[in-house]
PLY file of the C-alpha trace (Angstrom):
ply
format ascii 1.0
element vertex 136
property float x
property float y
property float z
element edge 135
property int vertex1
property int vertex2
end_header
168.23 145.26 127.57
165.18 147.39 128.49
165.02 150.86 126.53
162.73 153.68 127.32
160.97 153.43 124.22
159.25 150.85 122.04
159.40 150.18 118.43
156.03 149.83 116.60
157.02 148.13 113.38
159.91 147.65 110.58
158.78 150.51 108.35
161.07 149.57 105.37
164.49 148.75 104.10
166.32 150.40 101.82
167.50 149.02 98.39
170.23 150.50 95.56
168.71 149.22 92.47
170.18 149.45 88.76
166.92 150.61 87.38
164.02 151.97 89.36
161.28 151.40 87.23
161.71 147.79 86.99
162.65 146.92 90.22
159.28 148.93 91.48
157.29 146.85 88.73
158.78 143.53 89.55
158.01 144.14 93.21
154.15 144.91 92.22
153.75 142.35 89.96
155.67 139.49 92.25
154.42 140.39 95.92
151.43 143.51 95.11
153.24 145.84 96.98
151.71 149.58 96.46
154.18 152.21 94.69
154.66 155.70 96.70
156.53 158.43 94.72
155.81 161.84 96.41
156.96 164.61 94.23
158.40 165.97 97.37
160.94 163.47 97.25
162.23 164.18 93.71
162.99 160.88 91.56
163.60 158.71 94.47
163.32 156.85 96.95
160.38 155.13 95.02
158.63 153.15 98.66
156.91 150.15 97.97
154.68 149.19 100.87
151.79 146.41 102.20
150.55 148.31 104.57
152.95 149.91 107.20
156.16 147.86 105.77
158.22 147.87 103.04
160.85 148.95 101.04
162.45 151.90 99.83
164.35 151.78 96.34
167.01 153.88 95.20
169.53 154.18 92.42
172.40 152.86 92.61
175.44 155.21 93.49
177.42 157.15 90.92
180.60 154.82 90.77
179.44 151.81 92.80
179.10 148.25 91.34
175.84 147.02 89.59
176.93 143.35 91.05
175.50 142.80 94.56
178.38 141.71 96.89
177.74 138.84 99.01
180.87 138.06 100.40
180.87 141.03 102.81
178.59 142.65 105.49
175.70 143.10 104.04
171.65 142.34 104.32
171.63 138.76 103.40
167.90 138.91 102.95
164.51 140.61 104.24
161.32 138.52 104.76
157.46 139.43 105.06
155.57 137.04 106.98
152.33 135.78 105.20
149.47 133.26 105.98
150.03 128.98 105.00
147.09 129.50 102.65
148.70 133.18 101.44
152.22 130.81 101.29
150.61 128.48 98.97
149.27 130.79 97.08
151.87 132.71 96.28
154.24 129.67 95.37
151.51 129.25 92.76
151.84 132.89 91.59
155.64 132.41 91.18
155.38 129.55 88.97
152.92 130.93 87.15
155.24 133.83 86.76
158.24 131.67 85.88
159.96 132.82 88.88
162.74 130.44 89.98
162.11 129.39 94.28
164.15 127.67 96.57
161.87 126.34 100.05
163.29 125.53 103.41
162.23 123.94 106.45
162.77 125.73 109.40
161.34 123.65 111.85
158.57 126.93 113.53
158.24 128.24 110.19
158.31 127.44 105.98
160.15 129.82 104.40
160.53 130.55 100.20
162.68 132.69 99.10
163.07 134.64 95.08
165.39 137.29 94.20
164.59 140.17 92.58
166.01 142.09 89.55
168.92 142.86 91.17
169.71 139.59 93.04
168.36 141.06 96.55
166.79 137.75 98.35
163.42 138.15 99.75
161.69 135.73 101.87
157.86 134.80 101.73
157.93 133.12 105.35
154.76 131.35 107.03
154.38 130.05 110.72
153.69 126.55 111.74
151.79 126.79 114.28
149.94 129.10 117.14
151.86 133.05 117.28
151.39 132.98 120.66
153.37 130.04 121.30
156.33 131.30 119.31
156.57 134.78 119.80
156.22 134.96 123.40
0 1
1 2
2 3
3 4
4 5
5 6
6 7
7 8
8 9
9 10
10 11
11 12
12 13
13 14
14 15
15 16
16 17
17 18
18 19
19 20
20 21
21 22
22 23
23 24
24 25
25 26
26 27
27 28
28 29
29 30
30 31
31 32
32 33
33 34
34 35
35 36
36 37
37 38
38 39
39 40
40 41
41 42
42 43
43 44
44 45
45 46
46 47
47 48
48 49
49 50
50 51
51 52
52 53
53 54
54 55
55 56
56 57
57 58
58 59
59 60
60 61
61 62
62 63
63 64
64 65
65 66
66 67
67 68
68 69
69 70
70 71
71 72
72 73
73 74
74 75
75 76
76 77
77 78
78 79
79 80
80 81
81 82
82 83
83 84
84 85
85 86
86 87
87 88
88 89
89 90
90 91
91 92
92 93
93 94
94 95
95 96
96 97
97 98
98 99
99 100
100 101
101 102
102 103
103 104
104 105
105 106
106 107
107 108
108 109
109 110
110 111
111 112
112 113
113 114
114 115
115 116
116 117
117 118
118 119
119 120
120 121
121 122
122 123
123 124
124 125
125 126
126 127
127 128
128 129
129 130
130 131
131 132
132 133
133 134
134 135
């Protein structure tokens, strides 16, 4: 369906973390995304961006489980799109790193995913072959 607006971009998704500081470490160190912490914002949400997108940590709630749940409705994973020569690279960087990856096939696109800290999957994901003739 048609709306009356357009949307420009995914500017982030939000995490609950069990500890900030290392979740916003691991996610420089592992993908060299850029910390923002305004003092504005008090101690969170710490944003770690490439760019325009990203994500957003915060703690985890007062009461809530430390153990990610993912036998309910929740965000299965979240994925940045990168070049094949950026994929390759980066599987490089992870086993450098020690990181544990899983790959997968998906016919348009090769896909890797890690988890972080906390267990959140992300996705590395790279296109096949022309943009144009996928996202159309």
């Amino acid at each position: 369906m048609k709306t009356p607006f357009s949307l420009e971009f995914l500017d982030h998704v939000a995490l609950r973390v069990s500890d900030m500081e290392r979740s916003a470490t691991w996610y420089q160190q592992v993908l060299g995304l850029k910390r923002y912490q305004l003092p504005e914002w008090g101690d969170f949400p710490i944003f770690m961006l490439y760019g325009k997108s990203g994500i957003a940590l915060f703690p985890v709630k007062d009461g809530a489980s430390n153990t990610p749940d993912i036998s309910g409705i929740c965000i299965d994973h979240f994925a940045f799109q990168v070049t094949r020569e950026n994929y390759d690279k980066a599987l490089g960087h992870f086993r450098q790193l020690g990181i544990e990856f899983k790959e997968q096939d998906h016919h348009y696109f090769h896909s890797v995913y890690i988890q972080d800290p906390d267990g959140h999957v992300v996705e590395l994901t790279t296109l096949l072959g022309e943009a144009d003739d996928f996202y159309k």
